[in-house]
PLY file of the C-alpha trace (Angstrom):
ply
format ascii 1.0
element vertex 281
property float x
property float y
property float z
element edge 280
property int vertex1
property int vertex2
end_header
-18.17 31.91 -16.34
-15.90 29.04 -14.90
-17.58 25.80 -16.06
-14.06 23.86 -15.79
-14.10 22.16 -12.87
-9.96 23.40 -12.47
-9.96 26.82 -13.08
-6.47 29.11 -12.44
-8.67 31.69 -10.57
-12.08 32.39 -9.78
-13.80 35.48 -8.34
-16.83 35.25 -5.74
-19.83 35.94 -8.00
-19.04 33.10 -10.19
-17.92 30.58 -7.18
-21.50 31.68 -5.71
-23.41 31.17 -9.10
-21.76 28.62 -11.11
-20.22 25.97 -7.95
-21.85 27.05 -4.99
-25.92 26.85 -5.71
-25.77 24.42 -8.28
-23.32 22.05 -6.16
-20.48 21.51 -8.83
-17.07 21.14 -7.65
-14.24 23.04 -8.70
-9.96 23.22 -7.99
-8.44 25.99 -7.81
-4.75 26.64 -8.47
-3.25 28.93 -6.76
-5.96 30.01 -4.51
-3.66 30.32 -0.97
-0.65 32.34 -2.72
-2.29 35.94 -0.51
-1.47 33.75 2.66
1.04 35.47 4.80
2.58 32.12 5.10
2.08 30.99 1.66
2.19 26.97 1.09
3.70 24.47 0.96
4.52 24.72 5.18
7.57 22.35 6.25
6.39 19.28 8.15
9.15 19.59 10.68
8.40 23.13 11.69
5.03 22.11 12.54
6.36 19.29 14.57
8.58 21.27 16.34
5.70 23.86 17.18
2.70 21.49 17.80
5.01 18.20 18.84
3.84 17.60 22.21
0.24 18.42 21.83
-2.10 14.84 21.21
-3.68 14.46 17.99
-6.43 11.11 17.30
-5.22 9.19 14.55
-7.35 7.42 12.43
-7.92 4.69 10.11
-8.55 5.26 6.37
-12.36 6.46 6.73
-13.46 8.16 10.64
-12.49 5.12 13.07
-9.76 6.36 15.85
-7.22 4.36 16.15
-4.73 5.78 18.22
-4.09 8.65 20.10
-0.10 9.57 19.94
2.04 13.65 19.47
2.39 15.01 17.05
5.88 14.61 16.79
5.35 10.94 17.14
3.44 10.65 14.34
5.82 13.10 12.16
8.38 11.00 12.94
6.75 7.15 13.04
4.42 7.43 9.95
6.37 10.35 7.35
8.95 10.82 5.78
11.50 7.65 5.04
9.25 5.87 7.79
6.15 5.12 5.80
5.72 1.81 5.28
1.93 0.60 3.68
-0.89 2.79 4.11
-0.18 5.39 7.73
-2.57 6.24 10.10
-4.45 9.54 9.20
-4.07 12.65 11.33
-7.30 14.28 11.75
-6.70 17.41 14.34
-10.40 18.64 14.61
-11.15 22.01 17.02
-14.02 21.62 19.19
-17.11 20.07 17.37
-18.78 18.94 20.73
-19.31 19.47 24.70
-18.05 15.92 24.95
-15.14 16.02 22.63
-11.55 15.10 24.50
-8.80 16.54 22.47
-9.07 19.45 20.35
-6.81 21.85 17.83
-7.99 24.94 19.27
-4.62 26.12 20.13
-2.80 25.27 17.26
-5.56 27.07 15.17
-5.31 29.97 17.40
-1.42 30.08 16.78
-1.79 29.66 12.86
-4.80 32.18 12.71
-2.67 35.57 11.05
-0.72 32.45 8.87
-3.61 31.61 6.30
-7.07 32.52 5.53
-10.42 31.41 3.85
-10.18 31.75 0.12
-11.71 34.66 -1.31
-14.12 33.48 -3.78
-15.59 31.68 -0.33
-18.91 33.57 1.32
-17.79 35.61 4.26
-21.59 36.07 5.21
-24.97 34.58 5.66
-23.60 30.84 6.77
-26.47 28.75 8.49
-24.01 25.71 9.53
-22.69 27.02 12.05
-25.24 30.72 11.96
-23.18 33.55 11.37
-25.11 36.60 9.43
-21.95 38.99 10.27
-18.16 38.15 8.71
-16.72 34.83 9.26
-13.29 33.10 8.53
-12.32 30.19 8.73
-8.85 30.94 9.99
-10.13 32.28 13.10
-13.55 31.40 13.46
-15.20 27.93 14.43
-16.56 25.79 11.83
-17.83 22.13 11.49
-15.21 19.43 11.05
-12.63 22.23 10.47
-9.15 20.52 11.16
-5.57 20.05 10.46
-5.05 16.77 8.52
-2.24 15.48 8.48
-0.67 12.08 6.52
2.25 10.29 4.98
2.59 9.30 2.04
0.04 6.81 0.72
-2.11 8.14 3.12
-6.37 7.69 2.34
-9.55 8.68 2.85
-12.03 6.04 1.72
-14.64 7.47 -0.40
-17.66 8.79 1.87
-20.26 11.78 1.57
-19.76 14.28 4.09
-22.27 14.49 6.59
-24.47 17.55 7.32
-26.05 17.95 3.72
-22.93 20.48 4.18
-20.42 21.74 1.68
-16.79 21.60 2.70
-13.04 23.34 1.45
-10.30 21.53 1.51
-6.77 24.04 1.40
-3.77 21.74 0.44
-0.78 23.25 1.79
1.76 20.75 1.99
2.58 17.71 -0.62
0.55 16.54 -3.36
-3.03 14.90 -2.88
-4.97 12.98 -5.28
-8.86 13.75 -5.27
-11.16 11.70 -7.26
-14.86 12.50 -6.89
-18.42 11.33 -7.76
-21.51 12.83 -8.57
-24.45 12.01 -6.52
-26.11 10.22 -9.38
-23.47 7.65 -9.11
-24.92 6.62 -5.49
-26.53 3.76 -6.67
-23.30 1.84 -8.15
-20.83 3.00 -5.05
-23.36 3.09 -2.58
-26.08 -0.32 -0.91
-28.02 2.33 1.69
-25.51 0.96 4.12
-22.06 1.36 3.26
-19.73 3.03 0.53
-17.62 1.03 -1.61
-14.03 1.09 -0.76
-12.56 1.29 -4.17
-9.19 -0.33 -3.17
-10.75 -3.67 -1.46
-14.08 -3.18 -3.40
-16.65 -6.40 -2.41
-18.05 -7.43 -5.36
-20.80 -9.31 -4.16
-21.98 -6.19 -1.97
-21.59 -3.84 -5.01
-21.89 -5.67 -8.15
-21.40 -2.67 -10.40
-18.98 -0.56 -8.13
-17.07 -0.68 -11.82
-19.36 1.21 -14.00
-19.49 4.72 -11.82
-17.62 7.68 -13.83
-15.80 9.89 -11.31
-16.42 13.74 -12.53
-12.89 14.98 -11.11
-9.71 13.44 -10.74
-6.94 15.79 -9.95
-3.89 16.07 -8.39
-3.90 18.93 -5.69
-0.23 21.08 -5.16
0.37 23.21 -2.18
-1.46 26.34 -2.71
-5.08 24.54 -4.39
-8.03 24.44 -2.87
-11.01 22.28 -3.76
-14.87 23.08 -3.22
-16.42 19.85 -1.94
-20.12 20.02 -2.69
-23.00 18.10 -0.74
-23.95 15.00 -1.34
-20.78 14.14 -3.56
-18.16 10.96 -3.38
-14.80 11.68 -3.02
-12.21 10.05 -1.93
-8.26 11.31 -1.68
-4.42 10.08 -1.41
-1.31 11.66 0.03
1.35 11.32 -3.06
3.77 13.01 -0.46
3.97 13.89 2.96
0.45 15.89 3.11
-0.51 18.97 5.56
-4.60 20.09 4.44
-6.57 22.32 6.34
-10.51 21.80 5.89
-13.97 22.83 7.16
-17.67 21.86 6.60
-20.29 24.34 6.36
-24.18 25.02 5.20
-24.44 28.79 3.04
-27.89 30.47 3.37
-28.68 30.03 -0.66
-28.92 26.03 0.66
-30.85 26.61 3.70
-33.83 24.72 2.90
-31.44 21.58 2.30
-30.08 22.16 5.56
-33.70 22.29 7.49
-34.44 19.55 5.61
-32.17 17.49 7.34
-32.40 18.93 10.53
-35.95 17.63 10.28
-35.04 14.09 9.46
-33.40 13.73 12.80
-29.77 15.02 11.95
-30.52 17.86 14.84
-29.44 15.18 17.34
-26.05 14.95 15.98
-23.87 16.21 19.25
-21.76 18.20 16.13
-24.92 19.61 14.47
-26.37 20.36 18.48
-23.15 21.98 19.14
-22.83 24.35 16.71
-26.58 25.55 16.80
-27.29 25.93 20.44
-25.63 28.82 21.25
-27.64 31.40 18.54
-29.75 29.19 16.28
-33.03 31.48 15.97
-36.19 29.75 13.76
0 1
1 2
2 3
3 4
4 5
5 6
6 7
7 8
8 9
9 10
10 11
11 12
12 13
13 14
14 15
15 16
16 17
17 18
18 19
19 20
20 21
21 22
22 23
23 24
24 25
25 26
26 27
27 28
28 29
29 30
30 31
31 32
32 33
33 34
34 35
35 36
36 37
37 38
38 39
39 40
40 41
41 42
42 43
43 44
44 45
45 46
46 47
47 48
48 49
49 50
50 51
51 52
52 53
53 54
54 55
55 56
56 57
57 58
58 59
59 60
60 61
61 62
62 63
63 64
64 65
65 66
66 67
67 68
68 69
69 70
70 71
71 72
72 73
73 74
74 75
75 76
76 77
77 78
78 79
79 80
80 81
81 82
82 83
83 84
84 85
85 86
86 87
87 88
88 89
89 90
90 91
91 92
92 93
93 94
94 95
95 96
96 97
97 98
98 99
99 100
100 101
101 102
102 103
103 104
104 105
105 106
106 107
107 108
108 109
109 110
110 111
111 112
112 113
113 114
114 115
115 116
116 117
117 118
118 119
119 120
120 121
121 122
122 123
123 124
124 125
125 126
126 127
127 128
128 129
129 130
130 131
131 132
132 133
133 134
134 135
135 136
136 137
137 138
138 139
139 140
140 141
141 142
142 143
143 144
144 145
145 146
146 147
147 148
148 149
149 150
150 151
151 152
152 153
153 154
154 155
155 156
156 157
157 158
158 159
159 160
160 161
161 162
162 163
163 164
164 165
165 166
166 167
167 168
168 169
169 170
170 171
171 172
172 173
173 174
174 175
175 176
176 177
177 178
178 179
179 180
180 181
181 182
182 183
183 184
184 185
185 186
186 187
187 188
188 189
189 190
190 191
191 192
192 193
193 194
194 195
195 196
196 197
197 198
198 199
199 200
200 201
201 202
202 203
203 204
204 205
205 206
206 207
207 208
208 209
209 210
210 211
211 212
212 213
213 214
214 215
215 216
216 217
217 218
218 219
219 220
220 221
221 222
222 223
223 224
224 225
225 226
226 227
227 228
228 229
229 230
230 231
231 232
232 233
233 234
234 235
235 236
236 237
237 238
238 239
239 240
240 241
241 242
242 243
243 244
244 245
245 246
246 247
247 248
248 249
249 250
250 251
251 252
252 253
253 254
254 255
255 256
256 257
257 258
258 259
259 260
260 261
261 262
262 263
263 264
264 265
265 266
266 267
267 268
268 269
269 270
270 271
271 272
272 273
273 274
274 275
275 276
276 277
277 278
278 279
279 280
């Protein structure tokens, strides 16, 4: 049984029945060493393979900011250029009809390079449906991207969206994660907003302070991290960071996931996407 939430291994009977259905997160060490390209991935060989395709960079929670190369950022915002807090590359594949650029490409170029960890369901997914096999490698997923940052690089604490569960692979540099436990909603969060734990506003969230963080790890190349629903988190690039992620909703939380479709989050274009082409009742 792997109650630690950083375990060395774990197989996919306990991810399912001790992380999985009761939503508690967990690193593992190790977990991409069966890659054929095992981590960490040099930064400059994926800017000289990907440097002239256009990747959205963003600010330090989901506002775009720019749109630039890859190359350019590689070379304007890592490495012995990062000054303060860089823009955050967030290379998503398609998530919409509407969506302008996408890392379909790249993914499809990467796809024999890495795979889904194996303690990870390769069946019965309900976000996006897929009874048959499914990997994330090769297959489309919610939110699944290449991000990409330099050092002292963020992500704000948020909740993903979705009521989904998410992986995050790190494959290149070292990445702080510190994360929160849905109870802890009332001291980080006002209904409107998160608190942004490095400019925190006091008078918004009075007692930001007293919230516990469950897990605060640092994340080498080769770790992934299971990312449960509903739970804060919020991360920094120590080094030059490469992290390949993906949302999703497993059939043993279906009912969570109707549930929101019900509320209204079935007219979210990435929700509508996803669903529409073999969502059955």
């Amino acid at each position: 049984m792997s109650h630690s939430h950083v375990v060395e291994s774990l197989d996919a009977e306990e991810f399912l029945s001790d992380h999985l259905v009761p939503g508690r997160p967990v690193v593992v060490r190790g977990a991409l060493a069966g890659w054929r390209k095992p981590p960490p991935w040099p930064l400059e060989d994926l800017a000289q393979r990907f440097g002239n395709h256009e990747v959205t960079l963003f600010d330090t929670l989901f506002a775009l900011e720019q749109i630039a190369t890859f190359a350019e950022y590689v070379d304007e915002y890592t490495g012995s250029a990062v000054e303060g807090v860089p823009p955050y590359l967030r290379w998503f594949t398609r998530q919409s009809d509407e969506q302008m650029m996408e890392a379909d490409e790249a993914f499809t170029e990467l796809a024999d390079e890495w795979t889904m960890p194996t303690w990870l369901p390769r069946t019965d997914y309900v976000f996006p449906p897929a009874a048959g096999p499914v990997d994330a490698a090769r297959d489309p997923f919610p939110a699944r991207g290449l991000f990409v940052c330099g050092r002292g690089g963020r992500t704000r604490l948020h909740v993903d969206p979705w009521a989904s569960d998410a992986c995050l692979c790190q494959v290149t540099g070292r990445k702080r994660f510190v994360m929160y436990a849905p109870d802890q909603g009332a001291l980080l969060s006002d209904g409107e907003g998160v608190v942004d734990l490095d400019a925190p506003d006091e008078a918004r969230f009075p007692r930001w302070k007293e919230a516990v963080p469950t897990l605060d790890e640092v994340l080498a190349p080769g770790d992934a991290i299971f990312i449960p629903a509903g739970w804060y988190h919020t991360a920094v690039a120590l080094a030059d960071s490469v992290s390949l992620t993906w949302n999703f909703a497993h059939r043993v939380h279906e009912h969570r996931f109707t549930a929101h479709l019900r509320s209204g989050g079935d007219r979210d274009p990435v929700v509508a996407y996803f669903l529409k082409p073999t969502r059955t009742p």
